[in-house]
Biotite code that builds the C-alpha atoms (Angstrom):
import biotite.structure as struc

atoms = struc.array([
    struc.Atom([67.379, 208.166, 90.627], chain_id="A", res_id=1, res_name="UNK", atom_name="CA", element="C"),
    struc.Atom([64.406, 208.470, 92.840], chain_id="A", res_id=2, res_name="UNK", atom_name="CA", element="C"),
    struc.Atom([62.174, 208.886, 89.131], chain_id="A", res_id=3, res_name="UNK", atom_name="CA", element="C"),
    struc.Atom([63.679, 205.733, 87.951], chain_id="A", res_id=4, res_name="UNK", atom_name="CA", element="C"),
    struc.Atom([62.761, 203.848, 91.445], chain_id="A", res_id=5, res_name="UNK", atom_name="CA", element="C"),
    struc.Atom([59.135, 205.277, 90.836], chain_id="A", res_id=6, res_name="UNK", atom_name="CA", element="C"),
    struc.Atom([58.541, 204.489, 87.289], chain_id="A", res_id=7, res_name="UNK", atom_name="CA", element="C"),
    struc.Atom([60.101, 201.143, 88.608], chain_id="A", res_id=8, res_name="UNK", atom_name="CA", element="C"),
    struc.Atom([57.168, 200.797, 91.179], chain_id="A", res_id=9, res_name="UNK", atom_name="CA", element="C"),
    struc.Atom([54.891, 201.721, 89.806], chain_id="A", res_id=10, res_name="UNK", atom_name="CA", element="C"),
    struc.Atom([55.636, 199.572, 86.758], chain_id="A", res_id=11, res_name="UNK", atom_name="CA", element="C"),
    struc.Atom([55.794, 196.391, 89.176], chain_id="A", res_id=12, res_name="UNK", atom_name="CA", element="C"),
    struc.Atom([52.354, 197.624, 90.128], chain_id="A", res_id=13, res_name="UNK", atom_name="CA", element="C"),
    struc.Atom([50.523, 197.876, 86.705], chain_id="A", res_id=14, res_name="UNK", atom_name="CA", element="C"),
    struc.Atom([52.717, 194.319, 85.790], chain_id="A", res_id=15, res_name="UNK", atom_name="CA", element="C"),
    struc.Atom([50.930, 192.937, 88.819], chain_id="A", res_id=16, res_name="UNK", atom_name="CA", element="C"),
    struc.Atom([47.342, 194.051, 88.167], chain_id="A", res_id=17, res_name="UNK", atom_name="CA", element="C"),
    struc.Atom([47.583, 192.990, 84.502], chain_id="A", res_id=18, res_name="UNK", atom_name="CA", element="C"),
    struc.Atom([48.925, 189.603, 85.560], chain_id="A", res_id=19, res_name="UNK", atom_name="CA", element="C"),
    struc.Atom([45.554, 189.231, 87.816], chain_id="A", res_id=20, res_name="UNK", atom_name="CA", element="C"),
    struc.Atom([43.529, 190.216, 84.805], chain_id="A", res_id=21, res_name="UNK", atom_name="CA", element="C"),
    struc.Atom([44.955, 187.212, 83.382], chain_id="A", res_id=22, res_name="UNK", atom_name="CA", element="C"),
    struc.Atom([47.621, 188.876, 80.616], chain_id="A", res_id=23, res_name="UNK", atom_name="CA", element="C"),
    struc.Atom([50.502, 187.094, 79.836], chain_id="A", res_id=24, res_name="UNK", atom_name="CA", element="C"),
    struc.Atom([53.756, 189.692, 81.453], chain_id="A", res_id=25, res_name="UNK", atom_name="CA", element="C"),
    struc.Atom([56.464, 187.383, 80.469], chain_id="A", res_id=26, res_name="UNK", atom_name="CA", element="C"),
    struc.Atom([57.256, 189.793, 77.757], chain_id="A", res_id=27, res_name="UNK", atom_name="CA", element="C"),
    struc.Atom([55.732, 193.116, 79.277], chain_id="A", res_id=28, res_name="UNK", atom_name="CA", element="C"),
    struc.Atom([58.573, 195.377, 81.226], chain_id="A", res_id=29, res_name="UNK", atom_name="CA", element="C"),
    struc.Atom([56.693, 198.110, 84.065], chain_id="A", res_id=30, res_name="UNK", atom_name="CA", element="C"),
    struc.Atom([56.943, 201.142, 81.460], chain_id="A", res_id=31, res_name="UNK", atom_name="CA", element="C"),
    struc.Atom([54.843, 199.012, 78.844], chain_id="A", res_id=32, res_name="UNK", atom_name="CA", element="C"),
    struc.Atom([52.769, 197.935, 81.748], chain_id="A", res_id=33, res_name="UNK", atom_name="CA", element="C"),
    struc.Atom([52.143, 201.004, 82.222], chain_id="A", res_id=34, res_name="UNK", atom_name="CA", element="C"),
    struc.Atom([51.667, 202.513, 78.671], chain_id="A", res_id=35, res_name="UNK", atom_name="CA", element="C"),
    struc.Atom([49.361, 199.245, 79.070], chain_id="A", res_id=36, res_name="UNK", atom_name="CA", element="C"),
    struc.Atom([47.054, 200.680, 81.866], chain_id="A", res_id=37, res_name="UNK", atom_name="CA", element="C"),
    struc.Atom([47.289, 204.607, 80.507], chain_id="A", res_id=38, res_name="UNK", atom_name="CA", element="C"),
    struc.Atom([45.662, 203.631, 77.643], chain_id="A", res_id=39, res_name="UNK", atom_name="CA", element="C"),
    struc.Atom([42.475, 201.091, 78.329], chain_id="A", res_id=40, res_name="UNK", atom_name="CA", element="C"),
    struc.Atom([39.660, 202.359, 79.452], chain_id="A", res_id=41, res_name="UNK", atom_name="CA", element="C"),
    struc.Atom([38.879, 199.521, 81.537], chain_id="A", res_id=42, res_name="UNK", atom_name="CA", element="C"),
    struc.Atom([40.989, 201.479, 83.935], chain_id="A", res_id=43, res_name="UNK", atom_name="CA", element="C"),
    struc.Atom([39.586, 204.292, 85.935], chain_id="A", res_id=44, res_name="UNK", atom_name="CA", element="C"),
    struc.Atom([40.406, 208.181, 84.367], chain_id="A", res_id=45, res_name="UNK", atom_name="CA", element="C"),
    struc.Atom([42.541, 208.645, 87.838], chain_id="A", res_id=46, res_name="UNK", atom_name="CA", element="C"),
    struc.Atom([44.619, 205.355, 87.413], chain_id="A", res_id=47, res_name="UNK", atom_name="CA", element="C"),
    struc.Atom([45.072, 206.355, 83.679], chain_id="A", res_id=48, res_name="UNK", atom_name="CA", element="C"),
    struc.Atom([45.972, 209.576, 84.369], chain_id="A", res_id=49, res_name="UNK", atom_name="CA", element="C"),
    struc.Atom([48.854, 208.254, 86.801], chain_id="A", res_id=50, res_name="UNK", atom_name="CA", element="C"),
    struc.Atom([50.319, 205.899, 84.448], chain_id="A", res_id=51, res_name="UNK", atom_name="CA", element="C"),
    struc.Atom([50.411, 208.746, 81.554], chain_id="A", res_id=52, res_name="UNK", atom_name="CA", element="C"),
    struc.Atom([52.145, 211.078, 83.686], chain_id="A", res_id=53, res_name="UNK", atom_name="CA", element="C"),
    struc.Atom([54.819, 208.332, 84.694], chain_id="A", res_id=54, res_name="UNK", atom_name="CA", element="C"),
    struc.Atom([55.484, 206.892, 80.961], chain_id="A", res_id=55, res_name="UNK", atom_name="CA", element="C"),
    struc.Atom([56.251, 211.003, 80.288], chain_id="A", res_id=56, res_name="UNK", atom_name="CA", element="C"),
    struc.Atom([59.584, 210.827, 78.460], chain_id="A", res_id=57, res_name="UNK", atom_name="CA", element="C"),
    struc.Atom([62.544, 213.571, 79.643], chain_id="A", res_id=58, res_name="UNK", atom_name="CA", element="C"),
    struc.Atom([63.969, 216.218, 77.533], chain_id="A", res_id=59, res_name="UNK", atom_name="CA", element="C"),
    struc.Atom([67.454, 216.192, 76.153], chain_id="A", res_id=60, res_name="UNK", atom_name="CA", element="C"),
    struc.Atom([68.324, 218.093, 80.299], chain_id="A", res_id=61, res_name="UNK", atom_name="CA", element="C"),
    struc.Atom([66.468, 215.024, 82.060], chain_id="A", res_id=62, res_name="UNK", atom_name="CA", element="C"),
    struc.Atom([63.963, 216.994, 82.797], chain_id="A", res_id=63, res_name="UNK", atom_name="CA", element="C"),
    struc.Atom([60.100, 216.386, 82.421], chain_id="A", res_id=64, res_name="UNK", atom_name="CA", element="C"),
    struc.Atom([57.878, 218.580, 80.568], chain_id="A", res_id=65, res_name="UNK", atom_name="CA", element="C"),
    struc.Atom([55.814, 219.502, 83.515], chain_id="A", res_id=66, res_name="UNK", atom_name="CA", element="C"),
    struc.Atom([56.763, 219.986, 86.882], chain_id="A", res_id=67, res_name="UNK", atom_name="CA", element="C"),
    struc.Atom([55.359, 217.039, 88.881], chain_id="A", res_id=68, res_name="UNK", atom_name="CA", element="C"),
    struc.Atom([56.446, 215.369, 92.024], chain_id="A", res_id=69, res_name="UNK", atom_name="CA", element="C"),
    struc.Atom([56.642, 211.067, 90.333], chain_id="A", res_id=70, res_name="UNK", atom_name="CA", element="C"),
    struc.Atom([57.187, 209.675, 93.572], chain_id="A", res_id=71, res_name="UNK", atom_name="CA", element="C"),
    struc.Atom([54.248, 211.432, 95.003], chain_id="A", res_id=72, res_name="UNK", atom_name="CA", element="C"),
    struc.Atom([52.264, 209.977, 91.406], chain_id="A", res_id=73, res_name="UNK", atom_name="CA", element="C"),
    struc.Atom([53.818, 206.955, 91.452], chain_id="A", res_id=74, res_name="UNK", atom_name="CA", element="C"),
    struc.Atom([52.669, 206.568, 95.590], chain_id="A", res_id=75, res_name="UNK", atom_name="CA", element="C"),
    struc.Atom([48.989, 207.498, 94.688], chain_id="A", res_id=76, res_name="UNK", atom_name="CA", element="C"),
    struc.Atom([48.958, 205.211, 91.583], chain_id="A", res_id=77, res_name="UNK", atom_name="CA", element="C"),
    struc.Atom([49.809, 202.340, 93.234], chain_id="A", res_id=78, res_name="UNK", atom_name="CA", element="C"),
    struc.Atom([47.362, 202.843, 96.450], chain_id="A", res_id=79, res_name="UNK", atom_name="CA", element="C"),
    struc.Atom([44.412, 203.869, 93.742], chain_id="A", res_id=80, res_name="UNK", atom_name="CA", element="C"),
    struc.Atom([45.059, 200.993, 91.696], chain_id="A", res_id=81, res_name="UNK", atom_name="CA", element="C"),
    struc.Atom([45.135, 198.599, 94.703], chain_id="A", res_id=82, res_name="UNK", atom_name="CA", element="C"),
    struc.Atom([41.806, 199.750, 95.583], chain_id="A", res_id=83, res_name="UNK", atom_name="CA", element="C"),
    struc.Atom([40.824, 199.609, 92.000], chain_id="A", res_id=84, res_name="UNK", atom_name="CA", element="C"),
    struc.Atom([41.602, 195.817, 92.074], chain_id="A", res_id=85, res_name="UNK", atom_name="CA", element="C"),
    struc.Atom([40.497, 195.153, 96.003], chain_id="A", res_id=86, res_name="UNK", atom_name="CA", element="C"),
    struc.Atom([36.934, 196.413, 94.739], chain_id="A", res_id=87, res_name="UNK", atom_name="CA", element="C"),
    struc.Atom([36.764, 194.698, 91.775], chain_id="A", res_id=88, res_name="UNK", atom_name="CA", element="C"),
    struc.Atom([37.332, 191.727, 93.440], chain_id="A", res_id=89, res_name="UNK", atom_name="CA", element="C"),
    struc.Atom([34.459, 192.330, 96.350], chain_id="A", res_id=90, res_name="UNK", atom_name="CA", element="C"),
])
């Protein structure tokens, strides 16, 4: 549960940041959002990194293919790419 409420951030997050860029979302759930932001480069290597790691799909066990902590990821993706946006806007 506590992936799914990450990914679900997180997604929220990269839905938000993409709205601001001016992309229509009306048709754009959080996990595209972020499949969005993992792969353009207009986005920072951290920020992409972050939004790879979260759109990581589960083995038949539920389990991820590397052992990583996504509400920790999911926490630092959404603080980098708030920053990301805050200085973009400055």
């Amino acid at each position: 549960m506590t992936r799914v409420c990450a990914r679900r951030a997180a997604g929220f997050a990269a839905q938000a940041c993409l709205a601001r860029s001016g992309i229509d979302i009306r048709r754009i759930n959080g996990l595209d959002a972020l499949f969005i932001v993992s792969q353009n480069a207009d986005f920072p290597d951290s920020i992409r990194r972050y939004a790879e790691t979260l759109t990581m799909r589960v083995n038949p066990q539920h389990q991820l293919p590397v052992s990583v902590d996504l509400l920790h990821t999911a926490r630092q993706f959404i603080q980098e790419l708030n920053q990301w946006m805050e200085d973009k806007i400055d």
